[in-house]
FIZAFI-554798 format. One line per 2 residues: number of its first residue (from 1); their letters; for each residue x, y, z of N, C-alpha, C, CB. Coordinates in nm, 3 decimals. Glycine has a CB too. Layout:
% residues N
NUM) a) X,Y,Z,X,Y,Z,X,Y,Z,X,Y,Z; ...
% end
This chain:
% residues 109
1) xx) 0.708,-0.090,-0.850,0.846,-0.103,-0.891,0.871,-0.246,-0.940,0.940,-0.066,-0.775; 0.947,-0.258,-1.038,0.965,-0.350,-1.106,1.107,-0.443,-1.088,0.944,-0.294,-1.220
3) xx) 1.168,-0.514,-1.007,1.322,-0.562,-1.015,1.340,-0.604,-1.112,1.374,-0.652,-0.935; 1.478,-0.608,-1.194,1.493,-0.686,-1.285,1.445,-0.595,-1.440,1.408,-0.818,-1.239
5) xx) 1.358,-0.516,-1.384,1.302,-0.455,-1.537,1.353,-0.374,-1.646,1.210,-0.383,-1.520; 1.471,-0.371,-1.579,1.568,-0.325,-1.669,1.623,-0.372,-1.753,1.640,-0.293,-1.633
7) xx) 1.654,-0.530,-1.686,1.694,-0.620,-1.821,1.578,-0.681,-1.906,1.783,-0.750,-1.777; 1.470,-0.661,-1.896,1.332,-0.717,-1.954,1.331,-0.633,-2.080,1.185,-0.692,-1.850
9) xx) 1.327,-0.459,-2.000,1.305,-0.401,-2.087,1.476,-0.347,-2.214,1.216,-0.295,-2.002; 1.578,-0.373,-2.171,1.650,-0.402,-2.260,1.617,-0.532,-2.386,1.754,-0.418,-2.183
11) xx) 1.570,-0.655,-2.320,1.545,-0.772,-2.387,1.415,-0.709,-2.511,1.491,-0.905,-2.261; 1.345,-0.610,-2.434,1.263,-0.598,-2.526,1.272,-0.495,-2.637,1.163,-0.588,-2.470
13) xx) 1.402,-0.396,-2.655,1.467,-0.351,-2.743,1.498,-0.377,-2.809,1.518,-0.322,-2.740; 1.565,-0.513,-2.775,1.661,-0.579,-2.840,1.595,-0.707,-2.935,1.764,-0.624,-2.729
15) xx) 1.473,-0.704,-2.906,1.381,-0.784,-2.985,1.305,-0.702,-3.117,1.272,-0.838,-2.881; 1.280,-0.587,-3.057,1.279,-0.435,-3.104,1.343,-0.413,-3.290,1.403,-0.341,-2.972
17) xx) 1.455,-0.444,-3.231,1.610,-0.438,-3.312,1.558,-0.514,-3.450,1.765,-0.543,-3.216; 1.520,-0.669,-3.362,1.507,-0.755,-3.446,1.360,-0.779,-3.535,1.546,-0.855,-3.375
19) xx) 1.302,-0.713,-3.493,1.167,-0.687,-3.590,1.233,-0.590,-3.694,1.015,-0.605,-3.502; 1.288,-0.479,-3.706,1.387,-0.397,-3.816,1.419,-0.509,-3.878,1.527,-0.304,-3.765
21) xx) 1.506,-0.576,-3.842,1.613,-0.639,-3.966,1.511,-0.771,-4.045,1.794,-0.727,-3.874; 1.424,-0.818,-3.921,1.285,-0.900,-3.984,1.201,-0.811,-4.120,1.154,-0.915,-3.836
23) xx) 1.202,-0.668,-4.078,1.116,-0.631,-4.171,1.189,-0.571,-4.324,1.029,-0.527,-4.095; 1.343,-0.629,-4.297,1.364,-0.603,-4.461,1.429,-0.748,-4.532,1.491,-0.455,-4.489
25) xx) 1.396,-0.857,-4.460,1.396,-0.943,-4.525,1.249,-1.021,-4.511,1.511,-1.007,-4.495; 1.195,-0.971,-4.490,1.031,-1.000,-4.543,0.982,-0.939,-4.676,0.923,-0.938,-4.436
27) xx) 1.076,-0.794,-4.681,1.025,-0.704,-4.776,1.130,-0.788,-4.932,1.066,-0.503,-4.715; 1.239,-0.800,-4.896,1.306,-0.893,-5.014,1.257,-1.023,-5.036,1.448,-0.918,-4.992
29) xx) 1.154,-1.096,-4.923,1.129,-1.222,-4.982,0.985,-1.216,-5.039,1.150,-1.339,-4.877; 0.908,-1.152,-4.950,0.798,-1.180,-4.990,0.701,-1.011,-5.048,0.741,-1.274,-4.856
31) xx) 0.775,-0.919,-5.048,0.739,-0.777,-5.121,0.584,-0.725,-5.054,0.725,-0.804,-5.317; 0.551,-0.655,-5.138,0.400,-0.628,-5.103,0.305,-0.744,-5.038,0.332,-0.589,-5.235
33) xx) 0.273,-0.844,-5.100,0.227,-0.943,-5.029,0.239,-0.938,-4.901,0.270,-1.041,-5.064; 0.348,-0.935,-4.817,0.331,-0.955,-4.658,0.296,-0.828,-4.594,0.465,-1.010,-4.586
35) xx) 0.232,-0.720,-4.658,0.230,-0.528,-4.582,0.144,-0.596,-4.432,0.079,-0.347,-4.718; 0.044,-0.688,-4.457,-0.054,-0.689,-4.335,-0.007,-0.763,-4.220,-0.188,-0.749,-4.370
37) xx) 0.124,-0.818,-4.233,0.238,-0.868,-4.151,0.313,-0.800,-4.151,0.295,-0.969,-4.172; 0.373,-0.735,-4.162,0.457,-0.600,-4.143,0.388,-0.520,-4.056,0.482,-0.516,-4.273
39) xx) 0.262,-0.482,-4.113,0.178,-0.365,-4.025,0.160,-0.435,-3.904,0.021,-0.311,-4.086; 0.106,-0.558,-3.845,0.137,-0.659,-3.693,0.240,-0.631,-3.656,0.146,-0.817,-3.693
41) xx) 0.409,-0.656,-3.732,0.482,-0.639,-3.679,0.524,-0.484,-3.583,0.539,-0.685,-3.764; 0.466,-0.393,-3.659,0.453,-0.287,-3.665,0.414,-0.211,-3.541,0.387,-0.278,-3.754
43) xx) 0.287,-0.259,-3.506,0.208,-0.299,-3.392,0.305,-0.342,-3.258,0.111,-0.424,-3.442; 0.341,-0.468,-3.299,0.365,-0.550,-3.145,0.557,-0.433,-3.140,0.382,-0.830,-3.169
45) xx) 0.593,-0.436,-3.241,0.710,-0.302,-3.206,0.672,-0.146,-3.157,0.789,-0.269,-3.349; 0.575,-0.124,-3.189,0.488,0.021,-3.105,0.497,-0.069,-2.928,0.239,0.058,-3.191
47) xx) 0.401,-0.149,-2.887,0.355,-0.180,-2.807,0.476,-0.200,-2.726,0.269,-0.264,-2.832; 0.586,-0.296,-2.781,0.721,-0.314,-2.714,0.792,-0.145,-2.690,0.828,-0.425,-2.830
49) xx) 0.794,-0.058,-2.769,0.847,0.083,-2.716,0.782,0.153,-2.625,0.858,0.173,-2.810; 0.638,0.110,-2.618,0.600,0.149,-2.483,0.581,0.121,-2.358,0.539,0.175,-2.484
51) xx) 0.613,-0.044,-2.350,0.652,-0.086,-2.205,0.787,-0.101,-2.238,0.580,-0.222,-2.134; 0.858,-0.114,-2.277,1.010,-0.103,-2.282,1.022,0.020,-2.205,1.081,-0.097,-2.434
53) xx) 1.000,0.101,-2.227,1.017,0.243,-2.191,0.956,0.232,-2.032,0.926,0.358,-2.306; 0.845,0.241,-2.013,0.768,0.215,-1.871,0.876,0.101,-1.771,0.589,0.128,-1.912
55) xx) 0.895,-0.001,-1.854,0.923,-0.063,-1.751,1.149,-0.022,-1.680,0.867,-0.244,-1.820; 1.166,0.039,-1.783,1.284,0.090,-1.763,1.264,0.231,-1.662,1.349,0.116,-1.908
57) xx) 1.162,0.334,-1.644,1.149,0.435,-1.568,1.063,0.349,-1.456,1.084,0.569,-1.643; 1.037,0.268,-1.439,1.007,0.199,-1.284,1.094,0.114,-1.212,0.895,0.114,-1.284
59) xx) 1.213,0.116,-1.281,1.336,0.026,-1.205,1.348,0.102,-1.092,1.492,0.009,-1.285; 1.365,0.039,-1.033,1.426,0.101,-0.858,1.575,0.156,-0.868,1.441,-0.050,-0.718
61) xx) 1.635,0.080,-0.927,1.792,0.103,-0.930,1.807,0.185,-1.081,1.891,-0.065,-0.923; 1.935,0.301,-1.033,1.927,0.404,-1.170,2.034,0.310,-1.242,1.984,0.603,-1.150
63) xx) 1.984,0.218,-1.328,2.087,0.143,-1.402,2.112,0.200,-1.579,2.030,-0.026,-1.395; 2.202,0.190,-1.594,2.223,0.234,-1.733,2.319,0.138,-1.792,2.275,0.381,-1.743
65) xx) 2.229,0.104,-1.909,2.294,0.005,-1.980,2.312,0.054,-2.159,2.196,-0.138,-1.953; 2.393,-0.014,-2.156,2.399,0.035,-2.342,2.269,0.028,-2.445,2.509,-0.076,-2.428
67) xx) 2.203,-0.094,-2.409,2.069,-0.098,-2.489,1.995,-0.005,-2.434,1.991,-0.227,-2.491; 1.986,0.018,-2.316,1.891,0.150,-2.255,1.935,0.285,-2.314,1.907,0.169,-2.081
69) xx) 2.073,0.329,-2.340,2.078,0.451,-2.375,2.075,0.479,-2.492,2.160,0.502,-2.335; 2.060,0.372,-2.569,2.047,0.388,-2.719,1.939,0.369,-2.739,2.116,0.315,-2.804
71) xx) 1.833,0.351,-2.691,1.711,0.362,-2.692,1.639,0.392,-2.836,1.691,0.454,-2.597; 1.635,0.558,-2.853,1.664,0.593,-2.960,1.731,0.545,-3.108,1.704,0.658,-2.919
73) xx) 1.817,0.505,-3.094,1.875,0.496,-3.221,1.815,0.390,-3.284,2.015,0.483,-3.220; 1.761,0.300,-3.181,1.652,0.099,-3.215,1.523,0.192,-3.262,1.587,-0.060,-2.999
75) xx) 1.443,0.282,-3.228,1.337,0.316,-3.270,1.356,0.379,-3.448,1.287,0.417,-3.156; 1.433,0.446,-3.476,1.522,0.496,-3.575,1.600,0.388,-3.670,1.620,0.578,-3.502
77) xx) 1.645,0.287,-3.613,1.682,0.179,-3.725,1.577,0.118,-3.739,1.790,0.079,-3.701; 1.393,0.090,-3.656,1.313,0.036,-3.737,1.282,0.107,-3.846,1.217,0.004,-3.680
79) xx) 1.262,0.223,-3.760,1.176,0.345,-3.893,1.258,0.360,-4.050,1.184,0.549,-3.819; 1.388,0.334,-3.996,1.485,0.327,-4.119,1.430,0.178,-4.211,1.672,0.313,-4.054
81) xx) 1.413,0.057,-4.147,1.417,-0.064,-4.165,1.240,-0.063,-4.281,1.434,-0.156,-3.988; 1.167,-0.007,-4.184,1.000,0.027,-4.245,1.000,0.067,-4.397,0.920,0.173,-4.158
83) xx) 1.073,0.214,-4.415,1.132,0.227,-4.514,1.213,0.135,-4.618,1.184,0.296,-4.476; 1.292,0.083,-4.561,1.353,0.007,-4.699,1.271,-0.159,-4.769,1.534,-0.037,-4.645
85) xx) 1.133,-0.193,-4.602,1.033,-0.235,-4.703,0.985,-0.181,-4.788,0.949,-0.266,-4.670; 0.946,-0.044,-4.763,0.835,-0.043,-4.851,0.899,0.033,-4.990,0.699,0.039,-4.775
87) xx) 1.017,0.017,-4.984,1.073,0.044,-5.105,1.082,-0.124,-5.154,1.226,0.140,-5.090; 1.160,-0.195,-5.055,1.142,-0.368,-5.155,1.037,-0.386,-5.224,1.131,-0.510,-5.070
89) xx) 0.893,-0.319,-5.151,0.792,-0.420,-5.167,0.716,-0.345,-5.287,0.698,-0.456,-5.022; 0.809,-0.232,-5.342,0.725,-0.157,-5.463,0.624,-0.034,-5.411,0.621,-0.278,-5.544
91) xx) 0.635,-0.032,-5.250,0.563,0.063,-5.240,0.578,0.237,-5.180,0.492,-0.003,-5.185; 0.738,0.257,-5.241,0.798,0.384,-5.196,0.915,0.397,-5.260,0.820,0.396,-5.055
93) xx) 0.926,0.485,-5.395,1.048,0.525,-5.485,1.142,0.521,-5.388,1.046,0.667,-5.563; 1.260,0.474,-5.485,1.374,0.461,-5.406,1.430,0.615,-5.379,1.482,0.362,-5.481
95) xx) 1.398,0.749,-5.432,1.409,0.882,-5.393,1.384,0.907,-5.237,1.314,0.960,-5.477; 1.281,0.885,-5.238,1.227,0.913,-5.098,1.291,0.863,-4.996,1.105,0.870,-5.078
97) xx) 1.327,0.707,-5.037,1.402,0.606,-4.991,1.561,0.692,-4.902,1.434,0.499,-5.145; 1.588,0.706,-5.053,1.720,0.785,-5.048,1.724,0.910,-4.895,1.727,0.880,-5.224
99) xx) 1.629,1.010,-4.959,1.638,1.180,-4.862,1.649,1.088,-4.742,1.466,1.325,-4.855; 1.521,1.016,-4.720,1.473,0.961,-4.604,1.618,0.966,-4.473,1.411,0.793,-4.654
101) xx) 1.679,0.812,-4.581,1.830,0.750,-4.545,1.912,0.848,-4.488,1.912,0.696,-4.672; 1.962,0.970,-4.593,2.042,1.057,-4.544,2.010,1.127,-4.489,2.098,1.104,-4.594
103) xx) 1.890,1.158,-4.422,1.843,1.254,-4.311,1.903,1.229,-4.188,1.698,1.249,-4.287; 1.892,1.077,-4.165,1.864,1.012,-4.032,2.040,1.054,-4.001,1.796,0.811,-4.034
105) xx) 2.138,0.969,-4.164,2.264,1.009,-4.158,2.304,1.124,-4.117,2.308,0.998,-4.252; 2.289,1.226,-4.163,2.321,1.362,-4.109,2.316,1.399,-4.012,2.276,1.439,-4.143
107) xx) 2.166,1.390,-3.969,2.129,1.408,-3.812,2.229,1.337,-3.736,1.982,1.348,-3.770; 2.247,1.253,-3.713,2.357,1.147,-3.621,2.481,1.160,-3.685,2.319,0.971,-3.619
109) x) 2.524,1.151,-3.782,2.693,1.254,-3.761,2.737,1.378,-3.772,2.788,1.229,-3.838
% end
C-alpha cells in the first residue's frame, strides 16, 4: 500500500495532460523532424498511465479526486493531441484528422 499515492498518481496525469499539449507544439515547431521525440514522449506517457493507474488502485484510502475520475478523458486528449501532430508534421490528412476529432466529440456529448 502506497500513502499519499493518490496524489502522485494524480501528479502523474497531470503531467500526462502535459505531454498532449507538448506534443502539438512540437508538431507546429518542429513538424516531422521531432516523430522520434514524440514517439519517447509517447513512451514515458504509456509508462505514466500505467503506474498512474497502479498506484491509484493501491491507495489505502477510497479517495476520489477530479484528476482521478477523469482519468479517461487525459488518455483521450493525448490520443486527440498525437493526432493533431501528425497532421502538423505532414504525416496524417487533415480528413482523418477531422472523423478522428468528431468521433471523440460525439462520443462525449
Amino acid at each position: 500500500m502506497i500513502r499519499g499515492g493518490k496524489k502522485i498518481a494524480d501528479a502523474i496525469t497531470l503531467g500526462r495532460a502535459g505531454i498532449g499539449a507538448g506534443l502539438i507544439a512540437i508538431g507546429w515547431f518542429f513538424g516531422a523532424a521531432a516523430l522520434s521525440r514524440v514517439a519517447c514522449l509517447m513512451l514515458v506517457n504509456w509508462i505514466g498511465d500505467v503506474l498512474d493507474g497502479a498506484m491509484a488502485r493501491r491507495n489505502p484510502e477510497e479517495i476520489h479526486s477530479w484528476i482521478g475520475d477523469h482519468d479517461l478523458e487525459v488518455d483521450i486528449f493525448v490520443s486527440a493531441c498525437l493526432a493533431v501532430y501528425l497532421w502538423l508534421a505532414g504525416l496524417l490528412p487533415f480528413y482523418h484528422l477531422s472523423v478522428y476529432l468528431i468521433f471523440w466529440l460525439v462520443l462525449f456529448f
